[in-house]
N, C-alpha and C positions, 0 to 999 in steps of 0.2 A: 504493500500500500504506500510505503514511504518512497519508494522506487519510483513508482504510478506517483504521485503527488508530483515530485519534484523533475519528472518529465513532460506532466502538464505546465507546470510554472516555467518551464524553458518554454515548451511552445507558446504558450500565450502570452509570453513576456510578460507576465506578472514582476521582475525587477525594473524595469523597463518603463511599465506604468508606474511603479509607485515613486520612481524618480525622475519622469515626466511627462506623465500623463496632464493634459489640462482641460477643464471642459467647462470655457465661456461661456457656452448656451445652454447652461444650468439652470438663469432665471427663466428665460423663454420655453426649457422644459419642464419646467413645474406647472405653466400656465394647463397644461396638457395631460400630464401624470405625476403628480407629486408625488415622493417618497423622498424620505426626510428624519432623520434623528433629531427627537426632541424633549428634553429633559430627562428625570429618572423617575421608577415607579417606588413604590414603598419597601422594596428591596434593596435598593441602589442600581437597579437594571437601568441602561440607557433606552430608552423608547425608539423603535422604531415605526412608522407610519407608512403604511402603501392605500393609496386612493384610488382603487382599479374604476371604478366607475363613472371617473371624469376625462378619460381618455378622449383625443381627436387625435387618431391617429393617422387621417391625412396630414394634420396640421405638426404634429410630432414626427414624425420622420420628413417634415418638409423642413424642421430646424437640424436633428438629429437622425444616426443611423442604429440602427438594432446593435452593431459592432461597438460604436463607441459609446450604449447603454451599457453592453456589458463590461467594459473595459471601465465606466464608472461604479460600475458594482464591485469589483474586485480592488478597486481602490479604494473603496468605502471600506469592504472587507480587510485589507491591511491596515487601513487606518483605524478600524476600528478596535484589531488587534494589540498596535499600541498604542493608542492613547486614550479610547473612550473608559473599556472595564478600567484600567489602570487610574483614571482619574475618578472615577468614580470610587473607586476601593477606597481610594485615598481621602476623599469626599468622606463616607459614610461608614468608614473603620474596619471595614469586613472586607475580603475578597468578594468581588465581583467577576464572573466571566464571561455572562451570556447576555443576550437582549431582553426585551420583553417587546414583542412585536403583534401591532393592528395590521391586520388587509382590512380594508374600507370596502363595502362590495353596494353602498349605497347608490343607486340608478345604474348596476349594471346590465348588461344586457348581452344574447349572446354577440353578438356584433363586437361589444367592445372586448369580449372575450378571444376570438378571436381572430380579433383583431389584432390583440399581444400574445396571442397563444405563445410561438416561438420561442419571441422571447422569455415570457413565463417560465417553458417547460426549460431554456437554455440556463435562466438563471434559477431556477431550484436544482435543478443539474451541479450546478458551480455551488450552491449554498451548502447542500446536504453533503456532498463526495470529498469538496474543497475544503469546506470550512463549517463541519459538522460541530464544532464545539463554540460555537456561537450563538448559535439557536436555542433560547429557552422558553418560557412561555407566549406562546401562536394565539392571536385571538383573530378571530376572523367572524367581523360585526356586520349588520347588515342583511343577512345570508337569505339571497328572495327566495320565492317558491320553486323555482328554476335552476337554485344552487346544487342543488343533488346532480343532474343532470352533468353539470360543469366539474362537481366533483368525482365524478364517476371517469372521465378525463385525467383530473390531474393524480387523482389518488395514487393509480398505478404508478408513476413516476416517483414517489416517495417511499423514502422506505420507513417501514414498522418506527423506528425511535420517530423520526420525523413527525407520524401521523399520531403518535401518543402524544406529544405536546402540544394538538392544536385542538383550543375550544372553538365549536361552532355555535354563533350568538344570530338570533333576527336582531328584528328592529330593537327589541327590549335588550337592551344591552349595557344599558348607562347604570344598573348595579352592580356589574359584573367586574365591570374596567375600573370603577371608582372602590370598591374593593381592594384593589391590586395598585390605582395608579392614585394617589395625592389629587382633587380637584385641577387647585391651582397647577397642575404638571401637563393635563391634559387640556388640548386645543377647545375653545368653547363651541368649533363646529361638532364634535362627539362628543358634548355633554359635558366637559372641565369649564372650566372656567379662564382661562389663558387666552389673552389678545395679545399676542407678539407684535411692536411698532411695525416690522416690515411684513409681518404675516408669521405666524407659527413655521411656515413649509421653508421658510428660507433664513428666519431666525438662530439654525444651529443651534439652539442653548442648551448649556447643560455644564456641568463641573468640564470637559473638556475643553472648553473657552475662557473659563474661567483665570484671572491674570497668574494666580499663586501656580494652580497648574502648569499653564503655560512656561512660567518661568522655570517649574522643577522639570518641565519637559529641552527647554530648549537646553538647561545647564546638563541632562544628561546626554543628550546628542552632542553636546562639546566634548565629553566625555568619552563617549564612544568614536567620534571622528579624531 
């Protein structure tokens, strides 16, 4: 598996990206599909947010390619390896390693389904195979009448740990997450209370940005280099 790993990282230039990958049309891809790390839950997990249901994906791959979506994934994936649980632990006194991630399935439809299928199936592929120790508690809110159907698709592509982490929530969901996530942590469009100035999706916040962080981050990369 370690073999397998580090033979995908040569091909996909996984070094490559995480020392120059850059991706300006970041704002213009949110307007489209957001996904977005945004604060922490009552654990110290760093939040992550996918919004499958606001997709224009003529309008999204008219700024953006499926290729340099996933090559933003994988970047997020390293970055998120060292510096999010890390500042988070550090944050909230305990080891942190995983996430605590929403899929949004509000107004989707099969269309917008797929529409992203590809990419979907290409990056739970990369999530689960690549970077399985990431992935902690899956809530997936939303879930129409229609989502069986959808997940009767992706299920097969996941394996058994994967599928045991994920809760499936409808519409009544806003007990469920405020449970797990702080109000104030979560976006006021699902039911928190949080108006980020530039918008939750593009705000970043969370102990990773944070200045003290920051600085124990940049003095150990002098360290290292």
């Amino acid at each position: 598996m370690i073999i397998n790993c580090k033979k995908w990282r040569k091909e996909f230039g996984v070094d490559d990206i995480v020392k120059n990958f850059d991706f300006p049309e970041k704002e213009e891809v949110d307007k489209y599909y957001p996904q977005f790390y945004h604060k922490i839950d009552k654990d110290g997990h760093p939040i992550y947010i996918e919004q499958l249901g606001k997709p224009n994906f003529k309008a999204l791959y008219a700024c953006t390619t499926q290729d340099r979506l996933l090559k933003c994934l994988v970047w997020e994936y390293e970055k998120f390896i060292t510096s999010r649980p890390p500042a988070c632990s550090a944050a909230v006194g305990h080891p942190v390693e995983t996430s605590c991630t929403i899929l949004d399935l509000k107004d989707v439809s099969l269309s917008n389904f797929y529409g992203v299928k590809d990419y979907i199936m290409a990056a739970s592929s990369i999530g689960q195979d690549r970077y399985p120790e990431c992935m902690g508690k899956f809530y997936i809110i939303n879930a129409p009448w229609l989502f069986s159907g959808v997940w009767t698709v992706i299920k097969p592509w996941l394996d058994e740990v994967t599928v045991a982490k994920i809760v499936i929530l409808g519409k009544d969901y806003k007990g469920t997450l405020l449970a797990q996530i702080p109000k104030e942590n979560l976006p006021k469009e699902l039911g928190g209370g949080c108006t980020c100035g530039k918008g939750c999706s593009l705000s970043d916040e969370g102990p990773w940005n944070e200045a003290k962080w920051q600085k124990i981050e940049a003095e150990m990369t002098f360290i290292i280099f």
